[in-house]
C-alpha positions in Angstrom: -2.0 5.3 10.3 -0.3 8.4 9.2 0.7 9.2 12.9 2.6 6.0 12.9 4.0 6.4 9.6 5.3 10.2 10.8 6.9 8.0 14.0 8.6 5.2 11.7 10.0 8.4 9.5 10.8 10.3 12.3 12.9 6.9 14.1 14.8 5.8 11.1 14.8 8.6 8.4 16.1 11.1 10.6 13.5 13.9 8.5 11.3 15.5 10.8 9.7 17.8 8.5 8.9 14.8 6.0 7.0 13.1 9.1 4.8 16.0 9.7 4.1 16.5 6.7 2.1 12.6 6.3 0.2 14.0 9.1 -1.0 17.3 8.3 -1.8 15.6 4.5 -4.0 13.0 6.8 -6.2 16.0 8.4 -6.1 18.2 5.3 -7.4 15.0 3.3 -10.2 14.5 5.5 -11.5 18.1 6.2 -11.0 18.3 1.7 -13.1 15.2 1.2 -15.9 16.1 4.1 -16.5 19.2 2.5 -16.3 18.9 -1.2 -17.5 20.6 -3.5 -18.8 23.6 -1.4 -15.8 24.5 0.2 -12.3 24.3 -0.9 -9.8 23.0 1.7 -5.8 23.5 1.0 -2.5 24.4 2.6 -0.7 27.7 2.1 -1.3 31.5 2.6 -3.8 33.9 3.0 -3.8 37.6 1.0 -6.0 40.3 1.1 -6.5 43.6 -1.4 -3.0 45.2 -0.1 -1.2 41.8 -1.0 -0.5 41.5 2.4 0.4 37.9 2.9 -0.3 35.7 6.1 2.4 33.0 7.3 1.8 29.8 5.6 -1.2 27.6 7.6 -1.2 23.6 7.0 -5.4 24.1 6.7 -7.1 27.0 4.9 -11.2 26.3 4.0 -12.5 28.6 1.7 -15.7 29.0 -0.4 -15.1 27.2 -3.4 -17.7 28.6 -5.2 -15.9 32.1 -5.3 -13.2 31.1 -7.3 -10.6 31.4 -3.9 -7.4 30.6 -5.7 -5.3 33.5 -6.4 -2.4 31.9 -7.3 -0.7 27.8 -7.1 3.2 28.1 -6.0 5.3 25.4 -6.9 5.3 23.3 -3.6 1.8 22.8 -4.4 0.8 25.2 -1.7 -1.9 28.1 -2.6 -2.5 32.0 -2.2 -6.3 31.9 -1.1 -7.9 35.8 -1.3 -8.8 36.8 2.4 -12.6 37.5 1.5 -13.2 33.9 0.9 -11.9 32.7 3.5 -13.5 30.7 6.5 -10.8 29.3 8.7 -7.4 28.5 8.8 -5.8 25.9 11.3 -2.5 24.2 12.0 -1.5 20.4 12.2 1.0 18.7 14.4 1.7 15.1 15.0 2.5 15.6 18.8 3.5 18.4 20.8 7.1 18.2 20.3 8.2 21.9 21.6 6.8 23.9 24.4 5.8 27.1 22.9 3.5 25.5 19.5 0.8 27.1 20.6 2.1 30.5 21.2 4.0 30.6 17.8 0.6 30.1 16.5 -1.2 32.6 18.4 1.8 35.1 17.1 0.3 34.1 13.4 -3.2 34.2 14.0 -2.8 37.7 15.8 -0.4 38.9 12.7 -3.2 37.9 10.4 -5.8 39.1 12.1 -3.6 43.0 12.8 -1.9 43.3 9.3 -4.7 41.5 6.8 -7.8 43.3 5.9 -11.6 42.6 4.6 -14.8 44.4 4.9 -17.3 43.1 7.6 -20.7 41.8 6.3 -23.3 43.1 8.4 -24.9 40.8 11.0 -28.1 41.7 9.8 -27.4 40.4 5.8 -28.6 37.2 4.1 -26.7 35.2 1.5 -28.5 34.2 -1.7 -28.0 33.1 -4.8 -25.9 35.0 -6.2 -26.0 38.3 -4.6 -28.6 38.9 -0.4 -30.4 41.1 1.2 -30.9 43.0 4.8 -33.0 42.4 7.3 -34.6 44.4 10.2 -32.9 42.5 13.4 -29.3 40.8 13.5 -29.2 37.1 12.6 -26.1 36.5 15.4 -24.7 37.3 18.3 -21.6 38.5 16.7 -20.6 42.1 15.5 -20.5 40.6 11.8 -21.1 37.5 9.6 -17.6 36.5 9.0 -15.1 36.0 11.7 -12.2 34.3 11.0 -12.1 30.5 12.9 -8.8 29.4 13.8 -7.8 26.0 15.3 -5.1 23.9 15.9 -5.1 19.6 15.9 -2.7 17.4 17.4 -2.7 13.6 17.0 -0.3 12.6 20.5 -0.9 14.5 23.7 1.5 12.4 25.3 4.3 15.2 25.7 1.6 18.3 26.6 1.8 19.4 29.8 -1.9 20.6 30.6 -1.2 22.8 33.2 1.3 24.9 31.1 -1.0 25.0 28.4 -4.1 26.6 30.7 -1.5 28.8 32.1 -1.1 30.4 28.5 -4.6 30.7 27.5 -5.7 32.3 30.4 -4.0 34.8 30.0 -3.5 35.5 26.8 -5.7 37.9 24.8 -8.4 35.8 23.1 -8.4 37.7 19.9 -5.3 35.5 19.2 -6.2 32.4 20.1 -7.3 29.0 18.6 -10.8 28.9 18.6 -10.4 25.3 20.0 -7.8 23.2 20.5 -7.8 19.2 19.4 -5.7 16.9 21.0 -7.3 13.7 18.8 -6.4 10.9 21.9 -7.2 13.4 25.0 -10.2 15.3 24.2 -10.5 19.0 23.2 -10.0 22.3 24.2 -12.0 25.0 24.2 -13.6 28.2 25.9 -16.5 28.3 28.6 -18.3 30.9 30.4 -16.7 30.7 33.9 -19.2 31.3 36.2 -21.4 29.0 34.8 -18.8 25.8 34.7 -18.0 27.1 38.5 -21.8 25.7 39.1 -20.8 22.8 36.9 -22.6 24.0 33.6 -21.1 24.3 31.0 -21.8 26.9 27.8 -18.7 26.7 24.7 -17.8 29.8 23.3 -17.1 29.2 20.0 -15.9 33.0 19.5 -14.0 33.3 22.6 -13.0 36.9 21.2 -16.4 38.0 21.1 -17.1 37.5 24.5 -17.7 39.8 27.4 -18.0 37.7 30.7 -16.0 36.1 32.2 -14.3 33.0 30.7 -11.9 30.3 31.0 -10.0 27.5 29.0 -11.4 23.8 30.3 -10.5 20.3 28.8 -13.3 18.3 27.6 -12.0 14.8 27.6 -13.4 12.5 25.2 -13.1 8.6 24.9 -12.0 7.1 21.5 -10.1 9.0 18.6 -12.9 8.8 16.6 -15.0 10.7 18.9 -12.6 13.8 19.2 -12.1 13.5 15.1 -16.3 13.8 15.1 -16.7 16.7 16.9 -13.7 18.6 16.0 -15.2 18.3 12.3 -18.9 19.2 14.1 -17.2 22.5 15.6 -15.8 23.0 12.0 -19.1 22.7 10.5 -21.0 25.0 13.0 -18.8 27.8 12.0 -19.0 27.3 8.5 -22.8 27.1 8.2 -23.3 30.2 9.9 -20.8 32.5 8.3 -21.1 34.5 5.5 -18.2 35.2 3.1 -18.0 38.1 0.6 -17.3 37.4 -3.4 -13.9 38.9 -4.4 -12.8 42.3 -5.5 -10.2 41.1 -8.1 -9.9 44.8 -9.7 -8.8 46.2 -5.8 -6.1 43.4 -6.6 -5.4 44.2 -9.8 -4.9 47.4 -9.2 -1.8 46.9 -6.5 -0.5 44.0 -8.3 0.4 45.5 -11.9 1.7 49.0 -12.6 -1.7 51.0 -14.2 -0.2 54.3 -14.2 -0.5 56.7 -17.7 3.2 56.2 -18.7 2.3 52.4 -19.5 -0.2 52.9 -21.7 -0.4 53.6 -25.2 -2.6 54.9 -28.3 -3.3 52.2 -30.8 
């Protein structure tokens, strides 16, 4: 419904931005109401400890529970602290220009290069409160919370497939999408290559993590509702197996307002 509505916008409105936007609401709306009240889903940008500031991302899930609100602009957009954060992804109603995905690989490697966090140990366990270590790793991965990226597009009917394999294949993993969703096609996403050359198939989820060989298939899916389902399942995977740290606020403090002797004064 809201693709529609972004088409009658876009045909007699003449506002492109203002059809997007009903869109990227639609997906935001549904990842906020699968996951409340344990995560916190909004649109805006990510900062860490430096104030270092990530370009603004139509998705950002966070752990709610960590107060992960820095600060509410006036758009209605957020600043969400870089420890809490899970994943960030961006929205498009079709795939209007050529190079979408690139421009978003450009953001998700300029968050990934200029943000920072502390890694939690793969060998850490989250309770109440506070955790604990354990003798052997509990993943795969070097820690417990890589950032997930993705990106979601409701009409595939302008992607050229070909193009878009091209691109991933060669591009450095560390900035890609984790997966990509076209919601009437199917979705893309990484798979060991030797193994879907014998016509297996095992998903990388962390494509950047991987050290065999690899490549970037299309698994088409029948029915919209299908593709909405396990986009949200690939979400979920990520998010109940990652571990986010609680937030620092006095390393933020401490770069946001001036503490040096001059300013302060005997009572």
């Amino acid at each position: 419904m809201a693709h529609r509505l972004s088409g009658s916008i876009r045909k007699d409105l003449k506002n492109i931005r203002a059809s997007g936007d009903e869109v990227e609401l639609a997906v935001k709306d549904f990842f906020a109401r699968k996951l409340f009240p344990k995560y916190h889903v909004c649109d805006g940008h990510i900062v860490d400890k430096n104030l270092k500031v990530s370009p603004q991302y139509d998705i950002v899930i966070s752990e709610n529970e960590k107060n992960p609100v820095l600060f509410n602009l006036s758009d209605k957009s957020e600043l969400v602290y870089f420890e809490s954060t899970y994943c960030f992804a961006e929205v498009k109603s079709s795939f209007y220009k050529s190079d979408l995905i690139e421009s978003f690989s450009n953001n998700i490697a300029r968050t990934k290069n200029e943000l920072v966090r502390d890694d939690i140990s793969p060998a850490y366990i989250e309770t109440s409160g506070s955790g604990f270590y354990v003798e052997k790793p509990l993943t795969k991965l070097p820690f417990r919370n890589p950032l997930f990226t993705f990106m979601t597009f409701v009409d595939s009917s302008q992607c050229d497939a070909h193009k878009i394999g091209n691109y991933l294949n060669k591009e450095d993993n560390r900035n890609l999408p984790n997966f990509i969703c076209f919601l009437d096609l199917g979705i893309v996403f990484n798979v060991n290559k030797q193994l879907f050359e014998e016509e297996k198939v095992k998903i990388n989820l962390y494509p950047e993590f991987e050290t065999e060989d690899n490549i970037w298939v299309l698994f088409q899916m029948e029915g919209e509702h299908n593709t909405l389902t396990y986009q949200y399942m690939l979400v979920l995977e990520h998010l109940n197996s990652t571990v986010v740290s609680p937030v620092k606020n006095r390393e933020y403090t401490k770069n946001m307002f001036d503490f040096s002797f001059s300013n302060f004064h005997k009572l």
